[in-house]
Structures are given as structure tokens and as C-alpha cells.
C-alpha positions in Angstrom: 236.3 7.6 216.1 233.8 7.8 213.1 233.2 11.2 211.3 230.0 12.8 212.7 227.7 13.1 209.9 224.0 13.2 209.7 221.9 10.2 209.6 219.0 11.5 206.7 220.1 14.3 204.6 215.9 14.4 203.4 215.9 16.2 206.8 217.8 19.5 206.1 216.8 21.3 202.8 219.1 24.1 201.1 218.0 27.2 199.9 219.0 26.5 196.4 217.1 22.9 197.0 213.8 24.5 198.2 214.1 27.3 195.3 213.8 24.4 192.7 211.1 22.6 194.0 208.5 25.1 195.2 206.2 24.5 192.1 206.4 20.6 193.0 202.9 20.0 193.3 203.4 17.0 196.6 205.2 19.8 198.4 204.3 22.1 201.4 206.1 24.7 202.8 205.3 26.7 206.3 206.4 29.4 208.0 205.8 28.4 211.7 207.6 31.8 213.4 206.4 32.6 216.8 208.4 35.0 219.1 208.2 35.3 222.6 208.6 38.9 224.1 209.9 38.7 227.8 208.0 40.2 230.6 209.4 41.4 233.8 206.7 41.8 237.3 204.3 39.2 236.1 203.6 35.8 236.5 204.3 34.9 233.3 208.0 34.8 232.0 207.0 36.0 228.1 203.7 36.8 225.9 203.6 34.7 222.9 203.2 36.5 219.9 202.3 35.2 216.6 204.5 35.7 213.5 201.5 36.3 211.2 202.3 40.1 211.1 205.6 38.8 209.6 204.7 36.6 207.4 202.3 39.1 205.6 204.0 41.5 205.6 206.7 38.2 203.8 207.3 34.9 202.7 208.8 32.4 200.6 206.5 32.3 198.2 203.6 29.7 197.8 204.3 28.7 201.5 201.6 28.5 204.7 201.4 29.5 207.9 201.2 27.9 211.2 200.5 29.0 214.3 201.9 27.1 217.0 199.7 28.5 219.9 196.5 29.5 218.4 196.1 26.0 216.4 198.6 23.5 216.9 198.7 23.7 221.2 196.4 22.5 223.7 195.3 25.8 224.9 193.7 24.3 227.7 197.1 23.4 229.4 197.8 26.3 231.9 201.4 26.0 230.1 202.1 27.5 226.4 202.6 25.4 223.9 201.4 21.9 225.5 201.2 19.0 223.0 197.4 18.5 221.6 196.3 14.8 221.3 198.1 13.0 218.5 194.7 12.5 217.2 193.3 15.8 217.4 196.9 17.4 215.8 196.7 15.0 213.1 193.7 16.5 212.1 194.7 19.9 212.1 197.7 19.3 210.4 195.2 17.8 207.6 193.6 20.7 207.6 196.4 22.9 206.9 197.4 20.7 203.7 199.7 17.9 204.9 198.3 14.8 204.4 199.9 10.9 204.3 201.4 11.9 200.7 203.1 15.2 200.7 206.3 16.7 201.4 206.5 19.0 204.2 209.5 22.1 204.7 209.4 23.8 207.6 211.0 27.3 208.4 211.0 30.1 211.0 212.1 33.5 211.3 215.1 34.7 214.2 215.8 31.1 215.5 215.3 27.8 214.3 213.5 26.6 216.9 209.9 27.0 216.1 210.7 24.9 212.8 212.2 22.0 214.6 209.2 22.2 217.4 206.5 21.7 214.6 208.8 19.0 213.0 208.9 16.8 216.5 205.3 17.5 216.6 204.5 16.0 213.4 206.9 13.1 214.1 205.0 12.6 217.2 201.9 11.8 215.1 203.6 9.5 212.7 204.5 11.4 210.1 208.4 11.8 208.8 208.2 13.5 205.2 209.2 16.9 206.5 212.3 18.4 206.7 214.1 22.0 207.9 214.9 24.9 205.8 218.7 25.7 206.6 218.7 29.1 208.1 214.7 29.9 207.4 213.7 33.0 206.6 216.5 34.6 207.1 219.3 33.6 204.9 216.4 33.0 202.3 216.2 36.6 202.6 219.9 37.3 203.4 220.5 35.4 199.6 217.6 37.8 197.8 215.4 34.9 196.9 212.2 35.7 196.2 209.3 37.0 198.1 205.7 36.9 198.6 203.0 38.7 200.1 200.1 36.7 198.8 198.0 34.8 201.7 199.0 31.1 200.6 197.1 27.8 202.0 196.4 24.5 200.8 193.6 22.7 200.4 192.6 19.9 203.2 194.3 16.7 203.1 194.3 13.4 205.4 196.8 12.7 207.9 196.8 9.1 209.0 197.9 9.4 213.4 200.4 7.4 214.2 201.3 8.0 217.7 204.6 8.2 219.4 203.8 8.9 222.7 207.9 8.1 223.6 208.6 11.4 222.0 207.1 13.7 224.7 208.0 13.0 228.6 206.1 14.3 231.7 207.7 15.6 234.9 207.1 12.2 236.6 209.8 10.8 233.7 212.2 13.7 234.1 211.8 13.1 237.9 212.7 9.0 237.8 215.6 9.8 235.5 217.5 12.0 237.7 220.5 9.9 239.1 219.4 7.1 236.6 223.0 5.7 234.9 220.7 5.0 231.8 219.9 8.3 230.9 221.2 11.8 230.4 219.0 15.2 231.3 220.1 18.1 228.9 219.1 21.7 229.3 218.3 23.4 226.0 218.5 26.8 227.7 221.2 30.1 227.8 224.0 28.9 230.4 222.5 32.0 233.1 219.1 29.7 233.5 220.7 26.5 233.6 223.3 28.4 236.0 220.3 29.7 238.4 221.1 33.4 237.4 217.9 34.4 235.9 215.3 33.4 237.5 212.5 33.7 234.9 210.6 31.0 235.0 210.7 30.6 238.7 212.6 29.0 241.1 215.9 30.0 239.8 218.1 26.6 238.5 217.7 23.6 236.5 216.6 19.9 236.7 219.6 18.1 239.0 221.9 16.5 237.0 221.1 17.8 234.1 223.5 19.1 231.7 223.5 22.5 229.3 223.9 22.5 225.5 222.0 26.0 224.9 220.2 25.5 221.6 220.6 29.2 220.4 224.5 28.3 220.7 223.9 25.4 218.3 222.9 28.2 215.5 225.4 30.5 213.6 223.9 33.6 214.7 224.7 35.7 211.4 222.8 33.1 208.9 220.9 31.3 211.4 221.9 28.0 209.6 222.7 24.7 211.9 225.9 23.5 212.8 227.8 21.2 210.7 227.5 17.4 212.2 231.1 17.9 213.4 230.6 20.7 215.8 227.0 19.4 216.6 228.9 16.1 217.8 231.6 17.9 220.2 228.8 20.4 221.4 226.9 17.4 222.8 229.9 14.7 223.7 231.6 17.4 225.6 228.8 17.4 228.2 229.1 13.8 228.0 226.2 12.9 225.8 226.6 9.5 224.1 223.9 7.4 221.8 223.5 4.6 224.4 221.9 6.3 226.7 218.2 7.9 226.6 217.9 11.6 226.3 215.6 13.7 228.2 215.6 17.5 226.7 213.6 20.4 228.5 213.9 24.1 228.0 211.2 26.5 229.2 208.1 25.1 227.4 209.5 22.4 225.1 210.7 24.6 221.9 214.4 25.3 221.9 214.8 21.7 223.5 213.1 20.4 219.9 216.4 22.1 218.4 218.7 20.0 220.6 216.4 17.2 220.0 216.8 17.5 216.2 220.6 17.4 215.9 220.4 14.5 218.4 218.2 12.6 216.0 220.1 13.5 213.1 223.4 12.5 214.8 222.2 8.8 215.2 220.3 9.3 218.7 217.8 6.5 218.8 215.9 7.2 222.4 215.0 11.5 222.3 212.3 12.3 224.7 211.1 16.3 225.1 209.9 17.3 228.4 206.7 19.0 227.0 206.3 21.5 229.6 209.5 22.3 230.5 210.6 24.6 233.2 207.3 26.6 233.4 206.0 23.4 235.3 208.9 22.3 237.2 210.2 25.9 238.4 206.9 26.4 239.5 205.9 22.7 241.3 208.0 23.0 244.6 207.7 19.3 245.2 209.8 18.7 242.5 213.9 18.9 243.0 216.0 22.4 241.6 219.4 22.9 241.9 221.6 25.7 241.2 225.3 26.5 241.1 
């Protein structure tokens, strides 16, 4: 067997790397932190709440902000965080600063997660020039790099759509890959949803068939920083999930299944879908198949 390894190394950026190039004039840098505080009694299973506060109050210096749900979501969707039209993202994007000729870095705060959701997002429209920040924020912080409270943005810039519509899966794609030989259905979320413990989102359970590869367990939790390609590899084959076959990754509302999807790509997956909407659809559709342990 081959040694796991990453397919672009452009993809992942150090500390030390991003700390010499902030003055690069071609480069942009985000902080794209959104945090989701739980509820209990309601019909919804968390309020989003934007990172702004934290940036402000923090940030690696000279970089932007994005917020996921007030400007980069379809907040017309009666789901959070529902992919806009490649076309209309695109142009959002543009006017945030990334245009057809920059270099993007992407970094969140507590979890990786909202990073690698904005990167599949911007792959969705065509663009590839953007890359992670190993452990965001905070091992940047954890390291004492510097620090900046000054509002940062970038001037408008074009962003030429190129849509990949094969990123993104509805529930009618999840639903005809269940039993199919060709694919493989992966949970992205903590083992007690996939289990049917916690019923949060719903119905308690998970997609039949599917399998669970919890993306905050992909994460060291002290430094935040992704797994080496080795333990990525045997996180993913021990669930049985090979190249040759299509993956199909949900979560609750497509974010910590952009994780998995990330370390799929970078492991030489070819065939990533993310189910956009995730479990706050199918938990709630009772046409549409649960299972539990």
C-alpha cells in the first residue's frame, strides 16, 4: 500500500508560511468563524451566531471577514446555510476582494470547519487558489503571532463563475444512493447523532447505510490543526471508504461535512458531493428513510 500523502500541498498553509506572505499584495486572507449555540425546546436545533464580535475584538492582521449566513447563504432557504447560485456567490465573493487573480487563505476560530465550508463553496463556483490556514485562529494565537484590531477589507475584484454543480447533492441524490454499490454515504457528525441518541435535528438517526467519520474527531483538539494524511487515510478506510467509489457527505447543514470533504479531496478523492442541507431536511421530511441503532 502507497503512503497516504496529500494530493496539493497549495491547499494547507503554515503559520510560518502565511506570516511571510501577508504583505504579498495578490493575497487575501478571511476569517470566516461562525458558531452555532445549541437550543433546547424549539424548533430549531442551534442560532447561528456570527463571529464578527470575534474578529474585532481579533485577527490576523490585514485579513477580512466573511459571514457565511448573512452574505454568502441563500437566506431564502428555510435551512441555514443553503448554497446561493454559483452566479450570484461569485459576485459576492468579488465584492469581498477575490477576484480571477488572487490568492485566497481561509481561517476560522474553535473548529475548522467554517474554513473548509467557504473553501468548497468557492470551488463550487470555479475558483481553486485558496487554501486552509492549519489550525486558524487558534494556534495563530496559541504561537503569539501578531494581532490586529483594525477593520480590514479589500477592494472589489472580478470573479469569473464557473460552476460545479457536482459538488453539492440534493436529498433526491442522497436518497438514490442508499443501497447503490457505487457509492458510499458518510456522516460528518459526533457518533451520538449518527447513533440516534440525540435527537437534535429531528427524527433521531442517520441516512441508512451511511457511515460515521465525525469531522471534529478529524481535528487535534488542543491546536485545532488537521490530521496528518496518514491518520486521515485510516480514519476514512476503516469505515470502508475507498477512491473508486463516489462520496456523498451530510452533517446537519452542510459545514462539518465540508471538513470530511476536504481531506477526502486532498487524499486523491476524485467524486465528493456535500448534501447541502443536511439533516435539518432529511430529519425533518418523514418520506424520506432514517435508521438508527
Amino acid at each position: 500500500m502507497n503512503k497516504a500523502r496529500f494530493r496539493d500541498p497549495n491547499l494547507l498553509v503554515t503559520g510560518d508560511w502565511l506570516a511571510a506572505h501577508l504583505d504579498d499584495p495578490g493575497l487575501r486572507v478571511f476569517d470566516c468563524t461562525t458558531y452555532l449555540v445549541y437550543a433546547t425546546g424549539d424548533d430549531a436545533p442551534y442560532d447561528v451566531v456570527s463571529g464578527r464580535a470575534d474578529y474585532d475584538a481579533g485577527h490576523i492582521p490585514s485579513s477580512g471577514f466573511l459571514d457565511l449566513q448573512g452574505e454568502l447563504s441563500d437566506n431564502t432557504s428555510p435551512f441555514r446555510f443553503t448554497m446561493p447560485a454559483a452566479e450570484r456567490l461569485a459576485e459576492t465573493f468579488g465584492q469581498c476582494g477575490i477576484g480571477d487573480d488572487t490568492r485566497v487563505v481561509l481561517y476560522s476560530r474553535k473548529t475548522m470547519q467554517w474554513a473548509t465550508r467557504v473553501w468548497w463553496m468557492l470551488r463550487a463556483v470555479g475558483f481553486d487558489n485558496v487554501a486552509i490556514l492549519d489550525g486558524g485562529w487558534d494556534k495563530w494565537q496559541a504561537d503569539g503571532r501578531p494581532q490586529s484590531t483594525a477593520p480590514d477589507t479589500y477592494g472589489p475584484a472580478q470573479l469569473t463563475p464557473r460552476p460545479r454543480p457536482e459538488l453539492f447533492v440534493d436529498k433526491d441524490g442522497v436518497l438514490a444512493a442508499i443501497g447503490d454499490d457505487g457509492s458510499t454515504i458518510i456522516n460528518a457528525l459526533a457518533p451520538d447523532l449518527h447513533s440516534g441518541a440525540n435527537p437534535r435535528y429531528g427524527r433521531p438517526g442517520r441516512i441508512p447505510g451511511s457511515v460515521n467519520v465525525p469531522a471534529a474527531a478529524l481535528l487535534d483538539p488542543d491546536t485545532m490543526e488537521l490530521p496528518t494524511p496518514e491518520a486521515a487515510a485510516r480514519a476514512f478506510a476503516s469505515v470502508d471508504v475507498v477512491p473508486e467509489k463516489r462520496a456523498l457527505v451530510y452533517c446537519g447543514g452542510g459545514i462539518a461535512a465540508t471538513l470530511d470533504a476536504y481531506l477526502l479531496h486532498q487524499l486523491g478523492h476524485d467524486n465528493i458531493a456535500v448534501y447541502d442541507n443536511s439533516m435539518s431536511e432529511w430529519a425533518n421530511d418523514p418520506s424520506l428513510p432514517i435508521e438508527t441503532d
